[in-house]
Each structure stands twice: as structure tokens, then as C-alpha cells.
C-alpha positions as CSV (number, residue, x, y, z in Angstrom):
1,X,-5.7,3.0,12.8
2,X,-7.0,0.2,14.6
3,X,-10.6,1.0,14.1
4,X,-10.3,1.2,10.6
5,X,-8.6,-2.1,10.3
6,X,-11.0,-3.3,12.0
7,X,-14.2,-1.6,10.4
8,X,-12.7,-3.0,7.0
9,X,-11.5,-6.1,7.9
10,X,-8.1,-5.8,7.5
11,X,-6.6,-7.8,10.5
12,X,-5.5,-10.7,8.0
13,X,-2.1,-9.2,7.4
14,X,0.4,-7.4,9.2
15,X,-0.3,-3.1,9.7
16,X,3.1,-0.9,10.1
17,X,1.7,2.3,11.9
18,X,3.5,5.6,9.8
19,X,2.3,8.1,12.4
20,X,5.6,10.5,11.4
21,X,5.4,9.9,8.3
22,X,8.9,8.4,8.1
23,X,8.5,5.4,6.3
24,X,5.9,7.0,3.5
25,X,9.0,9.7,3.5
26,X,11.2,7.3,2.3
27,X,9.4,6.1,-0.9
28,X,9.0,9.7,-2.0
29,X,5.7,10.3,-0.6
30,X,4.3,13.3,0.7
31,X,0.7,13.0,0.2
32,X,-2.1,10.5,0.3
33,X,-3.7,8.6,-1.3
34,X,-0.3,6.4,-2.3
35,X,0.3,2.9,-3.0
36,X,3.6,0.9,-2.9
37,X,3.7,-1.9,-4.5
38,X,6.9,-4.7,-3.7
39,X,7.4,-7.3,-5.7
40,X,9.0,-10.7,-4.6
41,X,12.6,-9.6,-5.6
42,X,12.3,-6.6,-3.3
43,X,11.6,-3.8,-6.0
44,X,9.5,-1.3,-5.2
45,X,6.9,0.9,-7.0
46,X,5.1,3.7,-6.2
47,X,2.1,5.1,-7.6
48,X,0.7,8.5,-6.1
49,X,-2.8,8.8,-6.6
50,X,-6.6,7.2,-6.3
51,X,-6.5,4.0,-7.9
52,X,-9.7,2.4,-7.6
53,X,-10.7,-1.1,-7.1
54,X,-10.2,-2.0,-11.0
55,X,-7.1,-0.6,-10.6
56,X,-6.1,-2.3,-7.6
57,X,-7.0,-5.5,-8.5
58,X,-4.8,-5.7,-11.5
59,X,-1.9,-4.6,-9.9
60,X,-2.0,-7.2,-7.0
61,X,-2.7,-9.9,-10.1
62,X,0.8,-8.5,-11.8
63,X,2.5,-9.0,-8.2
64,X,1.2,-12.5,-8.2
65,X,1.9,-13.0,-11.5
66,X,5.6,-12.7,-10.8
């Protein structure tokens, strides 16, 4: 994980490492790729499934959006 954090540039925000698969477990996921999304009152969303750049993009914008 740490060389593709770091082959990405991801090091800007905290990484929780999943290597059981315990944590992905508990939002209902069992395959990858998944996203979960969690909004500033704690709700969480998950989406199962490629989502792309576009995609991504206007999902973080509706998170910042409130």
C-alpha cells in the first residue's frame, strides 16, 4: 500500500490499511472497486462499482457542498 500511495501521491491524507478486509466488511463490501463516501454528519454511502474521474469528482463536490 505504501508504494502506491506513494506512486500516486496520496500521502496528503491519512491511509487506514484493510488487509482482512474487516473494515470494507462492515460497509457491505465484498468486492472492489468500492467507494464510501461520509458526509460531515457521519452518514455513510456506499457505491460498489468503477466510478471514474467524472464521477468522482462530482461526488466529492456534493460532500463539500454539504
Amino acid at each position: 500500500m505504501a508504494d502506491f500511495v506513494d506512486t500516486f501521491g496520496l500521502g496528503s491524507f491519512p491511509h487506514a490499511v484493510d488487509a482482512d478486509g474487516e473494515i470494507w466488511s462492515g460497509f457491505g463490501v465484498f468486492t472492489q472497486p468500492s467507494w464510501a463516501f461520509v458526509s460531515a454528519d457521519g452518514s455513510v454511502e456506499v457505491l460498489l462499482g468503477a466510478l471514474g474521474e467524472a464521477g468522482l469528482r462530482d461526488r466529492i463536490d456534493d460532500l463539500l457542498a454539504g
